[in-house]
N, C-alpha and C positions, 0 to 999 in steps of 0.2 A: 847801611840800609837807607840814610840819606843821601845818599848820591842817586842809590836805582830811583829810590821815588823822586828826584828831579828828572833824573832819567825817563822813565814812566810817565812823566806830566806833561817832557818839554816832547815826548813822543805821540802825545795823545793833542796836546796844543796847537804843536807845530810853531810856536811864537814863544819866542824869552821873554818877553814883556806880559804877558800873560800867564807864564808858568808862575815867575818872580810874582806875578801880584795873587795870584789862586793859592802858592806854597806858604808867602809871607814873605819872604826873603830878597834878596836883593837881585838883579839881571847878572850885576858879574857873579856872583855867588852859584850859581844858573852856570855861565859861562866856563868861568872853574870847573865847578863839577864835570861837565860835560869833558872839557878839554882831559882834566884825571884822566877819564874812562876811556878816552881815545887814546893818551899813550898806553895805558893800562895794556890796552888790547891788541896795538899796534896799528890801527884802521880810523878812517874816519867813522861816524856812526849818523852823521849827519850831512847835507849840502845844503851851504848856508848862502846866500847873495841879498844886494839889500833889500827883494821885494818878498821874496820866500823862503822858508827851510824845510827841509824832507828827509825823512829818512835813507840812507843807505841800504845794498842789498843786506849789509854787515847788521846794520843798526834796526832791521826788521826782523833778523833773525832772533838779535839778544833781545829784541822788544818782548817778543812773544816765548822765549823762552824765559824771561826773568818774569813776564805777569804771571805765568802760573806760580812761579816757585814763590812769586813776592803774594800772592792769594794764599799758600795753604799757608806760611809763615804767620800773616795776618790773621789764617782763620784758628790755628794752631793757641797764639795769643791772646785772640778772645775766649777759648775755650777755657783757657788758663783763668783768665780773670772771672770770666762766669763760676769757677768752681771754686775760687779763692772769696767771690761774692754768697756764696752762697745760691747760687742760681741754680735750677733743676735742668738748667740744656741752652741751647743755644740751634739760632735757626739761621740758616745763611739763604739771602734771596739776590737770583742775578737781577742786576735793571740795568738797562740802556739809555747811557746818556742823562735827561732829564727827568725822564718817568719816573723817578723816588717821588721829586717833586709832583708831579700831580696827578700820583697814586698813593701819598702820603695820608688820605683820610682813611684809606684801607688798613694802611700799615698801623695808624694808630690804631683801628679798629680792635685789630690783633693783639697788639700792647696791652692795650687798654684792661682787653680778656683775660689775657695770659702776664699780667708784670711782674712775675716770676722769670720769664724767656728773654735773652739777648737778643734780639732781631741784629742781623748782620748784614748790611748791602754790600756789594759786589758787582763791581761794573762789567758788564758786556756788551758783546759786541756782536752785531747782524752779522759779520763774517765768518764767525764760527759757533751757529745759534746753540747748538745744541751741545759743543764741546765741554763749556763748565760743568752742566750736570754730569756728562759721561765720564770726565775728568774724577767728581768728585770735590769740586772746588765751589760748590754751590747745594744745597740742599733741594731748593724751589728756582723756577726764573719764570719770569713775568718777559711772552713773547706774542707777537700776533699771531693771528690764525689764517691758516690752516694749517693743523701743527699734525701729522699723518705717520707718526714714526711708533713702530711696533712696541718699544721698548718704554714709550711715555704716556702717562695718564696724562691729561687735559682737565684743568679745572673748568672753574664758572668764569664765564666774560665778568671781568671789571669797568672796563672802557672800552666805548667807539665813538671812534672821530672820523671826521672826513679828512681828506690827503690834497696838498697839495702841490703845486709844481713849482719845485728850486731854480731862478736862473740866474746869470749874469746879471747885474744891476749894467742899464745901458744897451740891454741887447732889444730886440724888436720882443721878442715874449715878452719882457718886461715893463711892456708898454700896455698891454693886453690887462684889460680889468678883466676875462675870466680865458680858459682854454677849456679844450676836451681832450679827450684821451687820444681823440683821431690825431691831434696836431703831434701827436707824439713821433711819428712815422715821419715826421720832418727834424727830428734831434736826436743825438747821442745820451741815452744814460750811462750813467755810471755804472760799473758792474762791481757784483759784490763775491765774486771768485765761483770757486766749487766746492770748497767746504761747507758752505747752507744748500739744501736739499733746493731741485732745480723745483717743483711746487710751490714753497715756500716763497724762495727768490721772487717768483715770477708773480705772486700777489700784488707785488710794489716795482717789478721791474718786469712787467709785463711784454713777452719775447714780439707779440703784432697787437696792432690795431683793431677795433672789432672789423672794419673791413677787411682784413688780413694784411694791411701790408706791414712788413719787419721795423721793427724799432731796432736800429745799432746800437749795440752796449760801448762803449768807449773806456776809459781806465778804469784800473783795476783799484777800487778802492777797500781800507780795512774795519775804518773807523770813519762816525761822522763828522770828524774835522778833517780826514783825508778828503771826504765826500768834498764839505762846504769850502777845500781848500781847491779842489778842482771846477766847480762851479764858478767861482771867484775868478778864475782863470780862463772862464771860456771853453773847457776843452770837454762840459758836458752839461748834463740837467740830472734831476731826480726827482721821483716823486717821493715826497716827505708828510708827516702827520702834521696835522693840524696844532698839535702843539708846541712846533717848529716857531711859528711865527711868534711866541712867547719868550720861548727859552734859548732858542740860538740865532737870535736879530744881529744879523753881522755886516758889517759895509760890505756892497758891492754883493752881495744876494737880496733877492727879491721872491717874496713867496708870493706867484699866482695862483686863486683860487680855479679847482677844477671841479666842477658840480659834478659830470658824470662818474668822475673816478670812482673808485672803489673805498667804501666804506673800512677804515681799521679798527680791526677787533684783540683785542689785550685778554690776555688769559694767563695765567698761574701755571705751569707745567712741571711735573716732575717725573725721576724715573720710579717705575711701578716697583721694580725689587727692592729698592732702598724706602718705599713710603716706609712711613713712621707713624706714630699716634700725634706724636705733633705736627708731621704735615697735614696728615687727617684734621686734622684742629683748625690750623691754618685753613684750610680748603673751606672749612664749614665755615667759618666765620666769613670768609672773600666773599662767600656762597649767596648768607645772610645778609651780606652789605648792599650784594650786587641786587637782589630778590626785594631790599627795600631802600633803593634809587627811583631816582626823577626817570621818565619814561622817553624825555628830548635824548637829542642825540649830538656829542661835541666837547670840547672845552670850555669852560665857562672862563670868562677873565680872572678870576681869583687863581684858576689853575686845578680848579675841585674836578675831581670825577662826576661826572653824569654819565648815563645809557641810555642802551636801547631794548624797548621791547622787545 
């Protein structure tokens, strides 16, 4: 189980030096493991050089087929311990990336309510928005909007930020104290595949310009370090939330402000056959948090939740 989750880290990373310091552990320990899993399997799982590393066709396969099984083991776990504590249940919520962090006054909100309940997070991912609940490997996920899928109830907005634009540190965007949305029709985004619904996608990767003319999608990315690993490299842009510039400040990305862009909206989602009295619960307190919020709109430097009217 400590090997996958190096596995899992140095996949989501993409950096030994970063996995080693976020695991605890050392880089060759990192290396080790890794190296294991490659005779293991007989393949490499990775391509490594001194400026970058990436996963293989190999090493995307077993990414994603060991994050599920390495989730319901996890959630399996908790449940364990929750019944061993004495705990009435357990609630598992997907988030992305940062957003535990600064949608954390919610979650305490919840806690707070309910501290009898295991609150569980669970990392996901824009590339397959909707896959954890459907899976079953998540109870709730916290996704923006416009979320249009038959089978999902939609809570109450938590958060809305404003978006802005990811690029190269050193490129002429980069230079740019604001852009619009027009300038987009002169760059590559990043594409986020065809497992998220083309509506969805298109909120943050918007197919044209309001003039109409076409914005190129460019690589195909899974995660937001695949993202920020291609950006870094020149080979695209994206637009990204507002509370990018807080929680993934990385060399050689520069976040410029887009005023006209598109406003992101956070919302709770779950599927409607499986609600529960405690999603029900969940819901109404998000509900109550959001209904007595500040009326501005954005991230605050602390990283707190604010709204919008």
């Amino acid at each position: 189980m400590r090997d996958i989750e190096i596995f899992l880290t140095l996949a989501e990373e993409l950096h030994f030096g970063r996995t080693a310091h976020r695991l605890r552990i050392t880089q060759s320990r990192v290396s080790h493991a890794i190296r294991k899993q490659e005779r293991r399997i007989g393949a490499p799982l990775f391509t490594r050089t001194s400026r970058s590393v990436a996963l293989t066709p190999i090493g995307v396969q077993l990414r994603d087929e060991l994050r599920r099984g390495s989730q319901l083991i996890e959630s399996a776990v908790a449940r364990a311990r929750a019944a061993a504590q004495g705990m009435s249940d357990v609630l598992t919520v997907g988030i992305m990336g940062a957003l535990g962090h600064v949608v954390a006054p919610v979650l305490r909100s919840f806690t707070d309510a309910y501290p009898g309940v295991e609150l569980v997070l669970r990392e996901a991912h824009f590339a397959d928005p909707f896959g954890p609940l459907r899976a079953g490997t998540v109870d709730i996920q916290l996704l923006w909007l416009p979320v249009e899928e038959p089978d999902i109830t939609v809570g109450p907005t938590v958060l809305v930020e404003p978006v802005r634009l990811a690029v190269r540190e050193g490129s002429e965007s980069a230079t740019r104290t604001t852009m619009s949305v027009e300038d987009l029709g002169d760059h590559t985004l990043c594409d986020i595949g065809t497992d998220a619904p083309g509506y969805w996608a298109d909120e943050l990767i918007p197919p044209r310009t309001p003039a109409g003319r076409p914005i190129p999608r460019g690589p195909r990315v899974h995660t937001f370090q695949e993202m920020l690993a291609a950006i870094a490299a020149g080979r695209a842009v994206a637009l990204v939330q507002e509370h990018c510039v807080r929680y993934y400040a990385r060399p050689g990305i520069v976040y410029v402000p887009l005023p006209d862009g598109p406003r992101c909206r956070w919302t709770f989602v779950w599927r409607t056959a499986t609600e529960t009295a405690l999603i029900r619960a969940f819901a109404a307190v998000t509900g109550d948090f959001a209904a007595a919020g500040p009326t501005s709109s954005g991230v605050t430097a602390a990283g707190c939740v604010v709204h919008e009217a």
